[in-house]
DSSP file (Angstrom, degrees, kcal/mol; ACC not computed):
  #  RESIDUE AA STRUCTURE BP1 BP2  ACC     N-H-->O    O-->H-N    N-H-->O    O-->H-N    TCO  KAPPA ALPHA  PHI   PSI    X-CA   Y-CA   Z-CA
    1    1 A X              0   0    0      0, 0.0     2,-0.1     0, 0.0     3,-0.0   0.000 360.0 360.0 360.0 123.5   98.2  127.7   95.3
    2    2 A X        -     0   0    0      1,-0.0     2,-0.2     2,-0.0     0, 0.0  -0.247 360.0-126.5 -35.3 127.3   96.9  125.3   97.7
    3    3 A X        -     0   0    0      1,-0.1    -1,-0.0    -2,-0.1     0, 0.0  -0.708  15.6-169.9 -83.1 159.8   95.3  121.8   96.7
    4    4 A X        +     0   0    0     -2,-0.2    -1,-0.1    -3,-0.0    -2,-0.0  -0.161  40.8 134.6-108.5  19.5   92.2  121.8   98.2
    5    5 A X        -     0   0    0      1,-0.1     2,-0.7     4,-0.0    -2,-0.0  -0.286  59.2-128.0 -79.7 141.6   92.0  117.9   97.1
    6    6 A X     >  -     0   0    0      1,-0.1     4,-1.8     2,-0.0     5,-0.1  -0.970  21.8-161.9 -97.6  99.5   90.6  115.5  100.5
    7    7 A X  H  > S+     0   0    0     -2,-0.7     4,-4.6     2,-0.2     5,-0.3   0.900  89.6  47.8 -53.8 -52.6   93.4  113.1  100.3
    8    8 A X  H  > S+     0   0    0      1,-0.2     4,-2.3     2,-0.2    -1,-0.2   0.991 110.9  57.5 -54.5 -43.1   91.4  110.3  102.4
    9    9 A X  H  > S+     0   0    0      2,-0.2     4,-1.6     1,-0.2    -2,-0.2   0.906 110.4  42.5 -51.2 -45.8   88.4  111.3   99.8
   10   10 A X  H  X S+     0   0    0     -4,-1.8     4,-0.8     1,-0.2    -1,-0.2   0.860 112.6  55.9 -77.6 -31.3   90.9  110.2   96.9
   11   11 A X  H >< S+     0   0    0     -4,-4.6     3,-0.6     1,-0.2    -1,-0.2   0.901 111.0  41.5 -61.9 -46.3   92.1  107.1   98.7
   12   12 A X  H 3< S+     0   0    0     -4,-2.3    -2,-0.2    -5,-0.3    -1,-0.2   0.596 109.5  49.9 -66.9 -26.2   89.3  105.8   99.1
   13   13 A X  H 3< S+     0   0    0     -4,-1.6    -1,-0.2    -5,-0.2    -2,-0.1   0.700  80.6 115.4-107.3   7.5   87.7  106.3   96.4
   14   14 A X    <<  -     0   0    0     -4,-0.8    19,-0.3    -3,-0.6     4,-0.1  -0.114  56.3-142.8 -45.6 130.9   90.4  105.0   93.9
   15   15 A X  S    S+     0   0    0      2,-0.1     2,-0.2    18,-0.1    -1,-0.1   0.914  85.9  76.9 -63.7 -31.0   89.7  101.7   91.7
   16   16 A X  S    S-     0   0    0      1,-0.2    17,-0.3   102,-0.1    18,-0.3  -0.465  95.6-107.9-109.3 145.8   93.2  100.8   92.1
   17   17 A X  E     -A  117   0A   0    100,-1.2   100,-0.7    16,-0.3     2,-0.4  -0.284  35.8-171.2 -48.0 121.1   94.7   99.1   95.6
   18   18 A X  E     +A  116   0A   0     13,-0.2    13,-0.6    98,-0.2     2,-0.2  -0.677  13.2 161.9-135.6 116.3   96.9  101.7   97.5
   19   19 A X  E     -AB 115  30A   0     96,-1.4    96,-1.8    -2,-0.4     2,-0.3  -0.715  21.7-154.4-119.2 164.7   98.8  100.4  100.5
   20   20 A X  E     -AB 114  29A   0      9,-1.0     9,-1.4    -2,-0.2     8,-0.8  -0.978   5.8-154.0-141.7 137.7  101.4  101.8  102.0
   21   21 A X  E     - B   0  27A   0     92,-3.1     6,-0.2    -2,-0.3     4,-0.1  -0.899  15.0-126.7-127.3 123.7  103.9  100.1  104.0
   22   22 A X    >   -     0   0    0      4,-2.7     3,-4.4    -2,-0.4    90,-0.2   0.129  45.7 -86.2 -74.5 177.2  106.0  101.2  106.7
   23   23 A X  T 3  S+     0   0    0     88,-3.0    -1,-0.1     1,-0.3    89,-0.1   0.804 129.8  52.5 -35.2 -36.7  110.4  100.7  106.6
   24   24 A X  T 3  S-     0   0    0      2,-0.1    -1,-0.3    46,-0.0    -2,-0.1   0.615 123.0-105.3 -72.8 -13.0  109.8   97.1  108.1
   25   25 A X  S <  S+     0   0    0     -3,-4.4    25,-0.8     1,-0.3     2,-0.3   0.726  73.5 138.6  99.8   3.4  107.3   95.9  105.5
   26   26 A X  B     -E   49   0B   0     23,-0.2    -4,-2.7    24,-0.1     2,-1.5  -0.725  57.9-107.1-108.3 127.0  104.0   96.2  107.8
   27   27 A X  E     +B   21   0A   0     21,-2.9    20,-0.5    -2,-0.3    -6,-0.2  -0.202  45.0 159.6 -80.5 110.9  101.1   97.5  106.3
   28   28 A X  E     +     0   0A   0     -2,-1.5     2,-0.3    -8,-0.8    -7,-0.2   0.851  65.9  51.0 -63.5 -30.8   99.8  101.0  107.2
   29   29 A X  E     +B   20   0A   0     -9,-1.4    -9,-1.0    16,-0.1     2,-0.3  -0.950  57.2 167.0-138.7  96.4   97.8  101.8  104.8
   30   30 A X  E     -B   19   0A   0     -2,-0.3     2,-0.2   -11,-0.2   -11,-0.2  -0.945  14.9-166.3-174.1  76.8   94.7   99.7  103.2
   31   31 A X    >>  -     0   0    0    -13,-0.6     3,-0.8    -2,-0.3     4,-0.7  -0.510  35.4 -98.0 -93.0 159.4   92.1  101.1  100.9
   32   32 A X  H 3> S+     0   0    0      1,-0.2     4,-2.6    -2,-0.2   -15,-0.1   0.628 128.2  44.8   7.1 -63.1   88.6  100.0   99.4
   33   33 A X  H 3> S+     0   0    0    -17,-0.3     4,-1.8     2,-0.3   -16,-0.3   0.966 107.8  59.7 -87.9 -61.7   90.0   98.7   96.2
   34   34 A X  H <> S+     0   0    0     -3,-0.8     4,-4.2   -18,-0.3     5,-0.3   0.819 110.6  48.7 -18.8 -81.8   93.0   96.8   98.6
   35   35 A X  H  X S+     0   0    0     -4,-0.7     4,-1.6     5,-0.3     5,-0.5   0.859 112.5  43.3 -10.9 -97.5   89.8   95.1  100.1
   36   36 A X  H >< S+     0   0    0     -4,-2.6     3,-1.8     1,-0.2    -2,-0.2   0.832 113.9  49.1 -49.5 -62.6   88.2   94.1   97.0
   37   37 A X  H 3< S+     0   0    0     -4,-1.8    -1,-0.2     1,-0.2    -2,-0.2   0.805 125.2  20.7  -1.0 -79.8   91.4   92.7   95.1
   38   38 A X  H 3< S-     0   0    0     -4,-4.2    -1,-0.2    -5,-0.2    -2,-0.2  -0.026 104.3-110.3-122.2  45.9   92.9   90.6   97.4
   39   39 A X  S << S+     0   0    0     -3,-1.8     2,-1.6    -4,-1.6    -4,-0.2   0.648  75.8 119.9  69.9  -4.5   89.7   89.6  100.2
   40   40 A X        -     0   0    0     -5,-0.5     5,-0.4    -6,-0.3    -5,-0.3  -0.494  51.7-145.7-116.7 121.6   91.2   91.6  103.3
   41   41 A X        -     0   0    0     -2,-1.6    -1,-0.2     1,-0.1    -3,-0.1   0.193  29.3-102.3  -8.3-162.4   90.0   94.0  105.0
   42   42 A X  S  > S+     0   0    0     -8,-0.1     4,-2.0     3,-0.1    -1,-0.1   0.303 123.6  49.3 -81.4 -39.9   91.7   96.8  106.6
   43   43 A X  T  4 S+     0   0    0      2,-0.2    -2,-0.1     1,-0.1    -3,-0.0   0.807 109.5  49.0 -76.9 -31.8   91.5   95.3  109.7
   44   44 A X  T  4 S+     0   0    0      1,-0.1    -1,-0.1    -4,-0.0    -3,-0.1   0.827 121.0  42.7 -61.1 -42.9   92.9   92.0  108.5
   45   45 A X  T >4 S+     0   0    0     -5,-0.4     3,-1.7     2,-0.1    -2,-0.2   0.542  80.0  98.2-101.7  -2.8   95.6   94.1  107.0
   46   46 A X  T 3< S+     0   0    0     -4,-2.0   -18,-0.2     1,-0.2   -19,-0.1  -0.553  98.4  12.5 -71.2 161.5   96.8   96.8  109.2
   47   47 A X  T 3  S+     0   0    0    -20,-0.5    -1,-0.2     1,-0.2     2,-0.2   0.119 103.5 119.9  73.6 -21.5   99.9   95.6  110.8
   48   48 A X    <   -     0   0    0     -3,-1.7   -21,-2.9   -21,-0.2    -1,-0.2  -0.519  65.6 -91.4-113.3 155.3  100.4   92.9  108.9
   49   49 A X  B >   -E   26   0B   0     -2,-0.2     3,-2.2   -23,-0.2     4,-0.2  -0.107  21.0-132.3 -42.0 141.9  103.0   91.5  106.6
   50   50 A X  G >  S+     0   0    0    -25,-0.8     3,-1.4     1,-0.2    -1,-0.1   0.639 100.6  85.1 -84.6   5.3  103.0   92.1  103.1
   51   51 A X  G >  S+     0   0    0      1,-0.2     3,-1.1     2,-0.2    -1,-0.2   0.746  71.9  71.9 -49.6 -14.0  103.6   88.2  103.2
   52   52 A X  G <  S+     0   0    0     -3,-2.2    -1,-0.2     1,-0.3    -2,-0.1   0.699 103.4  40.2 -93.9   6.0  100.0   87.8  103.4
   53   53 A X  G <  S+     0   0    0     -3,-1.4    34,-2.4    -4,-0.2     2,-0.4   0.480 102.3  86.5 -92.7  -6.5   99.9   88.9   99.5
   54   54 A X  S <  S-     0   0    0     -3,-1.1     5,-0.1    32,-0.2    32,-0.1  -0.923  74.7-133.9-141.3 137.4  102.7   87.2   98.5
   55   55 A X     >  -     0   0    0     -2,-0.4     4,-1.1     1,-0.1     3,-0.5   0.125  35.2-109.1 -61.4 164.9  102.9   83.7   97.4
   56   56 A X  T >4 S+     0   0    0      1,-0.2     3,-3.2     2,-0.2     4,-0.3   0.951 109.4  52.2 -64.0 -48.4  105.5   81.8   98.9
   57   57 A X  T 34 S+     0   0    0      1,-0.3     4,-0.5     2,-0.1     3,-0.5   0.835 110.4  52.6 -49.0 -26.8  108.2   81.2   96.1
   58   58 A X  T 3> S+     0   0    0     -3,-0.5     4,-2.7     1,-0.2     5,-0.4   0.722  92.8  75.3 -77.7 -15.1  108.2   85.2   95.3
   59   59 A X  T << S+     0   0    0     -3,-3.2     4,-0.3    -4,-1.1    -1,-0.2   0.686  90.2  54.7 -84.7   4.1  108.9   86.4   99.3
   60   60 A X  T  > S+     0   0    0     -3,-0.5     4,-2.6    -4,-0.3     5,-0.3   0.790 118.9  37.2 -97.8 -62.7  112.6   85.5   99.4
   61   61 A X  H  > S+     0   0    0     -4,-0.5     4,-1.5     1,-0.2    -2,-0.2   0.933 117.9  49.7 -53.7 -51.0  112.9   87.8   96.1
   62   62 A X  H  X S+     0   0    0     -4,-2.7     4,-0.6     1,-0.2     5,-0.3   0.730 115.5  39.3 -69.6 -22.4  110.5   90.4   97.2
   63   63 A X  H  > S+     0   0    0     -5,-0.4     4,-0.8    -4,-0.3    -1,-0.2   0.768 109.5  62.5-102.7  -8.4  111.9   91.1  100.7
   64   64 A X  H  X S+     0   0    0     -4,-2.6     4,-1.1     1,-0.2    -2,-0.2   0.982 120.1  29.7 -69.7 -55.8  115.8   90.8   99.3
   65   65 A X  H  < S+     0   0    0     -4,-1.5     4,-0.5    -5,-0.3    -2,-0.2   0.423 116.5  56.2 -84.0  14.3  114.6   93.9   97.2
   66   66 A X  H  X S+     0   0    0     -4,-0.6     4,-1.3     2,-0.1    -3,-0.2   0.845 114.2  41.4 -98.4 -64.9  112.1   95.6   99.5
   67   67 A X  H  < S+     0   0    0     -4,-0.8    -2,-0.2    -5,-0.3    -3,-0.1   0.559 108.3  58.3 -52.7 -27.8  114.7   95.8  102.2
   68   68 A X  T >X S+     0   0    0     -4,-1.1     4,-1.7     2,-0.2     3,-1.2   0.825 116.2  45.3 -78.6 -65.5  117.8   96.9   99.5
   69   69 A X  T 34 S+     0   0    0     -4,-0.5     4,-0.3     1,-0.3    -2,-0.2   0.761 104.2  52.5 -66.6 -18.0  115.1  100.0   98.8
   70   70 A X  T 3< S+     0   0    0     -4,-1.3    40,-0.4     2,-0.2    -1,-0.3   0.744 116.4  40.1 -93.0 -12.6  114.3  100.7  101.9
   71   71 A X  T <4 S+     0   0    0     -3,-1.2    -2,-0.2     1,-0.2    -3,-0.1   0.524 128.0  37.0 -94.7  -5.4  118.7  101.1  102.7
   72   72 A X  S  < S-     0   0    0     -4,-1.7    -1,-0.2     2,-0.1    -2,-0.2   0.284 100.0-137.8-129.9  13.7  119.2  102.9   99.2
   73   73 A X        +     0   0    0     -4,-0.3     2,-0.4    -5,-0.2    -3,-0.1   0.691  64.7 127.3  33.7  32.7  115.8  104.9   99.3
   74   74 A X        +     0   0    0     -6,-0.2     2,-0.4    -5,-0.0    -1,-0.1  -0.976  36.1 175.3-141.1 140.0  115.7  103.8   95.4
   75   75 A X    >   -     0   0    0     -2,-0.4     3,-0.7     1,-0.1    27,-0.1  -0.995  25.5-163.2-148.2 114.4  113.3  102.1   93.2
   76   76 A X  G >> S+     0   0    0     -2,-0.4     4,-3.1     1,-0.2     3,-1.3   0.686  90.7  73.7 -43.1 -38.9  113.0  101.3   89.6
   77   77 A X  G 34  +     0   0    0      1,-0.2    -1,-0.2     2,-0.2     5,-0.2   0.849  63.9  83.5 -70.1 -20.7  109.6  100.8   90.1
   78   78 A X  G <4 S+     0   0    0     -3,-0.7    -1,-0.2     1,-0.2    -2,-0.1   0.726 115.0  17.3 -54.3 -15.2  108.2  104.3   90.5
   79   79 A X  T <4 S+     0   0    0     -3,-1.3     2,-0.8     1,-0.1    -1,-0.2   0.420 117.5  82.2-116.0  -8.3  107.8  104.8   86.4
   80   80 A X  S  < S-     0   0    0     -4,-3.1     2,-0.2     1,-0.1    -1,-0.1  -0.805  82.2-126.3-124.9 145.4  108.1  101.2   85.6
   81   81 A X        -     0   0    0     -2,-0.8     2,-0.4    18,-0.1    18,-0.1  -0.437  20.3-161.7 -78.6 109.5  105.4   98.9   85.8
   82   82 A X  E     -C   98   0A   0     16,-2.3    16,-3.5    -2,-0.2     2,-0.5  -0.745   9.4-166.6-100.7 147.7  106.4   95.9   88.0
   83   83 A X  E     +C   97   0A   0     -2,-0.4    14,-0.2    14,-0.2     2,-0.1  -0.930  16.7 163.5-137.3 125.6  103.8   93.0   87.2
   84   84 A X  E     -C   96   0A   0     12,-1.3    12,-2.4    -2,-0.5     2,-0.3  -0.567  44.6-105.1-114.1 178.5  103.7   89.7   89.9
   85   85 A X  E     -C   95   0A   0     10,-0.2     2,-0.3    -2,-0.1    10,-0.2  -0.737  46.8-172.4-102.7 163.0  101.7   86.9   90.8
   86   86 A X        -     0   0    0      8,-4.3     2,-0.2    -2,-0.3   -32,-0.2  -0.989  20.7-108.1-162.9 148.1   99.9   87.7   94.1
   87   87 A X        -     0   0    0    -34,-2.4     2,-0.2    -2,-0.3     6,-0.2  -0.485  22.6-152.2 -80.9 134.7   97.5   85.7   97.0
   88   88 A X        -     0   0    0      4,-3.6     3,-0.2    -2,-0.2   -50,-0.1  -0.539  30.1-105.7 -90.7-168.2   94.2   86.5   97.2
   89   89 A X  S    S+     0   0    0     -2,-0.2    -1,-0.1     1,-0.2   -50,-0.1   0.744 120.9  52.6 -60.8 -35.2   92.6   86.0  100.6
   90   90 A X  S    S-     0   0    0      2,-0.2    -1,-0.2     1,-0.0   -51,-0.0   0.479 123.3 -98.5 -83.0 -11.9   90.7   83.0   99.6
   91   91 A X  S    S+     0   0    0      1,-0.3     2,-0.2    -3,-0.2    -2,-0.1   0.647  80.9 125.9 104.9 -18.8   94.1   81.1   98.1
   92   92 A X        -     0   0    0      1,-0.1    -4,-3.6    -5,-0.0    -1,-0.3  -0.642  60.5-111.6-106.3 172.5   93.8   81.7   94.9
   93   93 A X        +     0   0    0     -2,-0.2     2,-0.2    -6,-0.2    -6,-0.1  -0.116  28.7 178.6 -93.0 155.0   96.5   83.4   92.4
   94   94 A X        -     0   0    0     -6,-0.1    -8,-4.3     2,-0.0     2,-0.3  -0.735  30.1-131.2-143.8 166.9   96.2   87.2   90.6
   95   95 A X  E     -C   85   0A   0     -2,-0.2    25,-2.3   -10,-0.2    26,-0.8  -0.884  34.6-157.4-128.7 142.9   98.6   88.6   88.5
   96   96 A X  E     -CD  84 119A   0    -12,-2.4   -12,-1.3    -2,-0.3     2,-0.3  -0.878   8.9-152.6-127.2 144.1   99.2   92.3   89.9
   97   97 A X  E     +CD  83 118A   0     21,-1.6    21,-0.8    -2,-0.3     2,-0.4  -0.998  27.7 161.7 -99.6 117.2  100.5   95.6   88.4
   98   98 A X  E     -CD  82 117A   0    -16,-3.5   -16,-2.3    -2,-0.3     2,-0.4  -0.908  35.8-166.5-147.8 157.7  102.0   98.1   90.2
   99   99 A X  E     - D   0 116A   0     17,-1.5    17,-3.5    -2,-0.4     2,-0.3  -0.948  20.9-158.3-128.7 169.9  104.1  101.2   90.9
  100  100 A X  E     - D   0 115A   0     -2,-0.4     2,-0.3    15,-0.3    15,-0.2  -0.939  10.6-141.1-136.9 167.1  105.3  102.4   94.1
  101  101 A X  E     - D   0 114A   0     13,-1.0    13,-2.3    -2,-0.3     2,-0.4  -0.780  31.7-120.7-116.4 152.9  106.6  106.3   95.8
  102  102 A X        -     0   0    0     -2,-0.3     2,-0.2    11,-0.2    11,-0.2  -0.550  33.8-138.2 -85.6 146.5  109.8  106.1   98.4
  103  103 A X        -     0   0    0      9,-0.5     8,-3.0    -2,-0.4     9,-1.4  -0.866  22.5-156.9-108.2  72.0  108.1  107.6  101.5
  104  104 A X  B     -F  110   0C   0      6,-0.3     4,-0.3    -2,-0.2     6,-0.2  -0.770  15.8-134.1-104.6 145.6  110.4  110.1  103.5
  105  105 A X        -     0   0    0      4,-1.3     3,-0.2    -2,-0.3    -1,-0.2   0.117  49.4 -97.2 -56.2 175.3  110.8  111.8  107.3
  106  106 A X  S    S+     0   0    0      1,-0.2    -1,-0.1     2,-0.1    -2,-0.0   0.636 127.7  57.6 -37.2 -45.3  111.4  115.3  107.3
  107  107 A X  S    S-     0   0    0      2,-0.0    -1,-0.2     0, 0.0    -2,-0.2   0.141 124.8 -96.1 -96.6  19.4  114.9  114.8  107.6
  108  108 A X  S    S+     0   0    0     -4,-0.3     2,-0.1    -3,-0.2    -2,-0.1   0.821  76.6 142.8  81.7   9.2  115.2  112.5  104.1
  109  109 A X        -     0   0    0      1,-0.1    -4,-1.3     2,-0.0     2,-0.3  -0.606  63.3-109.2 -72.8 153.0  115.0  109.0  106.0
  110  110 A X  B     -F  104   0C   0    -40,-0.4    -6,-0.3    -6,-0.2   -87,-0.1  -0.651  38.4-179.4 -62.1 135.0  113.1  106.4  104.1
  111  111 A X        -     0   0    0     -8,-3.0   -88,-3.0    -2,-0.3     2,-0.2   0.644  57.7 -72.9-109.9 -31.5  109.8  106.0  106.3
  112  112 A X        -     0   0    0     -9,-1.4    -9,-0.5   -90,-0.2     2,-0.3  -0.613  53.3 -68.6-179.6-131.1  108.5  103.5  104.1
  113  113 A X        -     0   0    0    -11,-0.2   -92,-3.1    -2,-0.2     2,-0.3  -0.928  25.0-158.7-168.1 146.5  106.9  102.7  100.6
  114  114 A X  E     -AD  20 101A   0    -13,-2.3   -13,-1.0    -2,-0.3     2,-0.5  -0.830  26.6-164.0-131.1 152.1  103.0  103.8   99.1
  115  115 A X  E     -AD  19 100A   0    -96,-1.8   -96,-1.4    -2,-0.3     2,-0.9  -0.868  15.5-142.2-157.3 114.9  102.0  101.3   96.0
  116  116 A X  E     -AD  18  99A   0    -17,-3.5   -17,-1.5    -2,-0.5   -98,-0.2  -0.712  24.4-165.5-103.4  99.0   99.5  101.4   93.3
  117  117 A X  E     +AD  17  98A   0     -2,-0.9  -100,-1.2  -100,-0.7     2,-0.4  -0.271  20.2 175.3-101.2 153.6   98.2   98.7   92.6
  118  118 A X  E     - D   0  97A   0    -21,-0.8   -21,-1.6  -102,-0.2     2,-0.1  -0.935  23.9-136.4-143.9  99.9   95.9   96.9   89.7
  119  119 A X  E     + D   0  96A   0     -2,-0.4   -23,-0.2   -23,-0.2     4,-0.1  -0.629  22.1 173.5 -69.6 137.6   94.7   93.4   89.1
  120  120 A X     >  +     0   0    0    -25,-2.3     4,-1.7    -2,-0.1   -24,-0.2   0.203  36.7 124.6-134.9  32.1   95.1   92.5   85.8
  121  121 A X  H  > S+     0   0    0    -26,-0.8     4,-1.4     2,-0.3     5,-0.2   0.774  76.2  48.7  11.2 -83.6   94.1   89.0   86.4
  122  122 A X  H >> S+     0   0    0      1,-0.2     3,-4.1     2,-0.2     4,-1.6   0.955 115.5  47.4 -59.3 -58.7   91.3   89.1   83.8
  123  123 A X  H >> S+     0   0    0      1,-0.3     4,-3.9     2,-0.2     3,-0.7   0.856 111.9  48.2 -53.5 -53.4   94.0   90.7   81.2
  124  124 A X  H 3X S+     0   0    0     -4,-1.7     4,-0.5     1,-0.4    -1,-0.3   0.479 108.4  50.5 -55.0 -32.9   96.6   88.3   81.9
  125  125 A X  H <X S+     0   0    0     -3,-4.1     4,-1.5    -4,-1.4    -1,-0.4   0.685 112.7  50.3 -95.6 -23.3   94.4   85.1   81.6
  126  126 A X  H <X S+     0   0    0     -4,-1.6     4,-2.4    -3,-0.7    -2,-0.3   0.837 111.8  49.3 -82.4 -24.1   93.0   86.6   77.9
  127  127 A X  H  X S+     0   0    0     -4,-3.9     4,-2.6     1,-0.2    -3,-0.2   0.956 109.0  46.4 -80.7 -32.5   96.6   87.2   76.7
  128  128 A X  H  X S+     0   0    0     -4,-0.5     4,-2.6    -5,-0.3    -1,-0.2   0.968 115.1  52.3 -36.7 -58.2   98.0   83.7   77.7
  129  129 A X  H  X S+     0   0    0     -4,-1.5     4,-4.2     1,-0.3     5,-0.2   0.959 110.9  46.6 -41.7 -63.1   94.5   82.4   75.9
  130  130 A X  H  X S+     0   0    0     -4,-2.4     4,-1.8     1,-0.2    -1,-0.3   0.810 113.4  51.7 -41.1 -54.7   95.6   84.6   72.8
  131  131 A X  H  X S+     0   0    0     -4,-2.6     4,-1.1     2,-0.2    -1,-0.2   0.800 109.5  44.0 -23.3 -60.8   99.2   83.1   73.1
  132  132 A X  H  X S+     0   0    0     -4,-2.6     4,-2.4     1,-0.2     5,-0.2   0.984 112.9  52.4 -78.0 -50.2   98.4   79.4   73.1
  133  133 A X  H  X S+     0   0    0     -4,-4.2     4,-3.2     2,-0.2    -1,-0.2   0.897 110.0  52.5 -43.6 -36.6   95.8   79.9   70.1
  134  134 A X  H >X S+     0   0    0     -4,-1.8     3,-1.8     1,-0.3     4,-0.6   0.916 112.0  45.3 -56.9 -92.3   98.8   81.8   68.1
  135  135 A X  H 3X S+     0   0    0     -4,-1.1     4,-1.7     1,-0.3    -1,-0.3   0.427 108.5  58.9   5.5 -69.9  100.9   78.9   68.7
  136  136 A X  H 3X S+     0   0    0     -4,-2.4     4,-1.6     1,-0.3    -1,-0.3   0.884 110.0  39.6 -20.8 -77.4   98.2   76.7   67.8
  137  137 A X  H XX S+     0   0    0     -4,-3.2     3,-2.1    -3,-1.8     4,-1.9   0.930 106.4  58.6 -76.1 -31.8   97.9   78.0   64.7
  138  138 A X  H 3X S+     0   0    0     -4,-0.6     4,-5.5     1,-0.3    -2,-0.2   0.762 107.7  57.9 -43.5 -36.6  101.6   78.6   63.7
  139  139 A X  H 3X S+     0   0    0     -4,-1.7     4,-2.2    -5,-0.2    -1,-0.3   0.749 108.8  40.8 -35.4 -48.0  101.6   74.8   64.4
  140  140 A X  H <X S+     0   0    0     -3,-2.1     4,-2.5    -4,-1.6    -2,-0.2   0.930 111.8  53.9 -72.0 -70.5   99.0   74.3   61.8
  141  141 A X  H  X S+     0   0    0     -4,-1.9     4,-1.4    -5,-0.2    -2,-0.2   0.959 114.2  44.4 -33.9 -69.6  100.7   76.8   59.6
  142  142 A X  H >< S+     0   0    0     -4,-5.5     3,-2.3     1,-0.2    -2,-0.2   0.867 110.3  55.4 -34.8 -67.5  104.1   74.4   60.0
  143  143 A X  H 3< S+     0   0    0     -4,-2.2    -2,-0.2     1,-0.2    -1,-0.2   0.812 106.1  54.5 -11.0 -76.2  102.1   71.1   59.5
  144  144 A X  H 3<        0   0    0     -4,-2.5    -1,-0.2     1,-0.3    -2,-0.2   0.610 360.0 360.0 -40.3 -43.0  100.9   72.4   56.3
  145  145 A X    <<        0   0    0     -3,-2.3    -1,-0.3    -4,-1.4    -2,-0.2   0.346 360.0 360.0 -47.3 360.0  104.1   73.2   54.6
């Protein structure tokens, strides 16, 4: 049976970012949610590096293993959930979740890499919060003994 599913319809209308980026690292692919997340367009982002998402200290680390997947067509990340810090357009920080699919020709070459992406920004600053109160009080706790 045949999906009858509008794929552009489904991209688009996802909450979560999905870019796709071709063998080089240049983005192809740049939906709605992309947009709201991290502040660029589509038009800001076709073409472009996925440097302009990623803060500087992480790109030495991200392109050693983006480039390693793209020669071994293999990724940890399609069932496990990688979570980074990431730029928004404006300069300021998110913390991102994401998984990504290997992308391949006809003939089994890697073409590239598709990535679903999630701010979890808000979560990520309430668990820290949660963290430092815990602390807090286990501190208290010590004191007291």
């Amino acid at each position: 049976m045949q999906s009858t599913v509008d794929l552009g319809q489904l991209v688009d209308g996802a909450g979560d970012a999905i870019m796709v980026c071709d063998a080089a690292g240049a983005i192809t692919l740049w939906n709605k949610a992309a947009e709201r997340i991290f502040g660029f367009t589509e038009a800001d982002a076709l073409g472009q590096s996925l440097d302009m998402i990623i803060p500087t200290r992480q790109r030495g680390r991200h392109w050693e293993g983006y480039h390693k997947t793209m020669e071994t067509a293999v990724t940890k990340y399609g069932a496990d959930v990688l979570r980074v810090p990431a730029l928004h357009k404006d300069g300021h920080t998110l913390s991102i979740a994401f998984t990504v699919s290997m992308l391949f020709s006809e003939d089994h070459k890697v073409t590239g890499i598709a990535a679903i992406v999630r701010d979890e920004t808000a979560r990520f600053t309430e668990e820290r919060k949660l963290r430092a109160r815990l602390m807090e009080a286990e501190a208290r706790t010590q004191g007291e003994k």
